[in-house]
Short mmCIF file of the C-alpha atoms (twelve columns), coordinates in Angstrom:
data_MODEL
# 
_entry.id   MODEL 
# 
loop_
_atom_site.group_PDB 
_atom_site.id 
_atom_site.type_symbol 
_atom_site.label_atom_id 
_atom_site.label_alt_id 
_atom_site.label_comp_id 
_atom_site.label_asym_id 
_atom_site.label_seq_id 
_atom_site.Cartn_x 
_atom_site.Cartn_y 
_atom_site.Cartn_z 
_atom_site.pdbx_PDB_model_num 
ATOM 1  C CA . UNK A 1  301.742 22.837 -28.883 1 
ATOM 2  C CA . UNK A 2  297.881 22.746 -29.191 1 
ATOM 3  C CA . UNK A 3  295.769 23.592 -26.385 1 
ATOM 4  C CA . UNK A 4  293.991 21.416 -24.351 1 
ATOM 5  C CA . UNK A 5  290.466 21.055 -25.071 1 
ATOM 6  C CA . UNK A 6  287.737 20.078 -22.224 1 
ATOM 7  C CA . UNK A 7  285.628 17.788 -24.037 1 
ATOM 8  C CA . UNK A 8  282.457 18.654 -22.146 1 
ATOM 9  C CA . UNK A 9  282.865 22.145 -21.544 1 
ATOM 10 C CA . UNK A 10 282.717 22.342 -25.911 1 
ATOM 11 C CA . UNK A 11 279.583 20.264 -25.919 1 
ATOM 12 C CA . UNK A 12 277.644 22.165 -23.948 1 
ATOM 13 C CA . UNK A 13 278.528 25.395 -25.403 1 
ATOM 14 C CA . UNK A 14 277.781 23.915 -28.830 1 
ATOM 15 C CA . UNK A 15 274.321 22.844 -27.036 1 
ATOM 16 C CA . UNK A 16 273.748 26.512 -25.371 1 
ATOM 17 C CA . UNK A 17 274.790 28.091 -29.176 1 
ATOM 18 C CA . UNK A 18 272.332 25.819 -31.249 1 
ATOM 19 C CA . UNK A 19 269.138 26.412 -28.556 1 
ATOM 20 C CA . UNK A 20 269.917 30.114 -28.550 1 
ATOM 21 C CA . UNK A 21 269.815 30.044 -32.877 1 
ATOM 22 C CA . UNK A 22 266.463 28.061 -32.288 1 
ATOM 23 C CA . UNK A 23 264.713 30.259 -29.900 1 
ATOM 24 C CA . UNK A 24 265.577 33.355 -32.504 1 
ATOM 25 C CA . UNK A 25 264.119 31.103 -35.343 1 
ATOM 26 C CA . UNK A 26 261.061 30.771 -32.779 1 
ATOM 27 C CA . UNK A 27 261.035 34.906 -31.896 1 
ATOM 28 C CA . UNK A 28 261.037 35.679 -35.374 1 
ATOM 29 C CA . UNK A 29 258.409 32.565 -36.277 1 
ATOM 30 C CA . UNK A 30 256.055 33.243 -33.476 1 
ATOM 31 C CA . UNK A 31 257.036 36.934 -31.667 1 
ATOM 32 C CA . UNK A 32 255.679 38.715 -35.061 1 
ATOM 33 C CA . UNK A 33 251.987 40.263 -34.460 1 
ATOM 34 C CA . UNK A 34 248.945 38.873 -36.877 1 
ATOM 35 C CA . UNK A 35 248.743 41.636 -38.771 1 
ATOM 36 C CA . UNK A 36 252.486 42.106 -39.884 1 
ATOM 37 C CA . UNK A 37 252.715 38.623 -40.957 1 
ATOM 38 C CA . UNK A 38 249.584 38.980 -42.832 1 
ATOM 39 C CA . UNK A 39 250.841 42.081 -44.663 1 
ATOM 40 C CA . UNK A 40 253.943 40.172 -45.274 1 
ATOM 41 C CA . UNK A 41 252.320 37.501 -46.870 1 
ATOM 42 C CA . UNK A 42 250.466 39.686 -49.304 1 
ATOM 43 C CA . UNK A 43 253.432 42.040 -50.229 1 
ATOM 44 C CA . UNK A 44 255.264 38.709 -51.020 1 
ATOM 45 C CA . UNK A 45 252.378 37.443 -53.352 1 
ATOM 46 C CA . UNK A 46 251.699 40.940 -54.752 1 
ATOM 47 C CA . UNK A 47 255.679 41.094 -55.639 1 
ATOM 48 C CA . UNK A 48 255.721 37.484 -57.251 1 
ATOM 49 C CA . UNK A 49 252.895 37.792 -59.406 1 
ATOM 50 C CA . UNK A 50 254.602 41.802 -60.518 1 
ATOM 51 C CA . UNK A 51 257.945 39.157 -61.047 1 
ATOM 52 C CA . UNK A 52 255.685 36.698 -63.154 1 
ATOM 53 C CA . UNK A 53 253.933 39.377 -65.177 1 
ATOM 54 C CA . UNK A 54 257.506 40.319 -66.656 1 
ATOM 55 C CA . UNK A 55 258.830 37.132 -67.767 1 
ATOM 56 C CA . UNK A 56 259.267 36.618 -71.430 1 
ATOM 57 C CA . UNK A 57 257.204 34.236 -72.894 1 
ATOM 58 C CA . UNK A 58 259.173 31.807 -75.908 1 
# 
C-alpha cells in the first residue's frame, strides 16, 4: 500500500527547500567581497578573449 501523504506538511517543505536554494543563490550573488568579483570578472574576460584568439578562421 502507498503511504499516506499530508498534503500541507509537503508544501511547506517544498516552500522551506526552494527559499533555502534562493538565499544560497543570494550568498553567493551578494556575500562575495568587491574585489573578488572584480578579479573574477577580469580572469573570465582575459580567458575568453585567450579562447577567441585560438579559433580557426575559414
Amino acid at each position: 500500500m502507498a503511504e499516506i501523504v499530508n498534503l500541507k506538511r509537503v508544501k511547506k517543505a517544498k516552500a522551506r527547500a526552494d527559499k533555502e536554494a534562493e538565499a544560497a543563490s543570494n550568498r553567493a550573488q551578494f556575500g562575495t567581497p568587491k574585489n573578488l568579483r572584480e578579479l573574477a570578472k577580469a580572469q573570465a574576460a582575459q580567458d575568453a578573449k585567450k579562447h577567441s584568439g585560438h579559433k580557426k578562421d575559414d
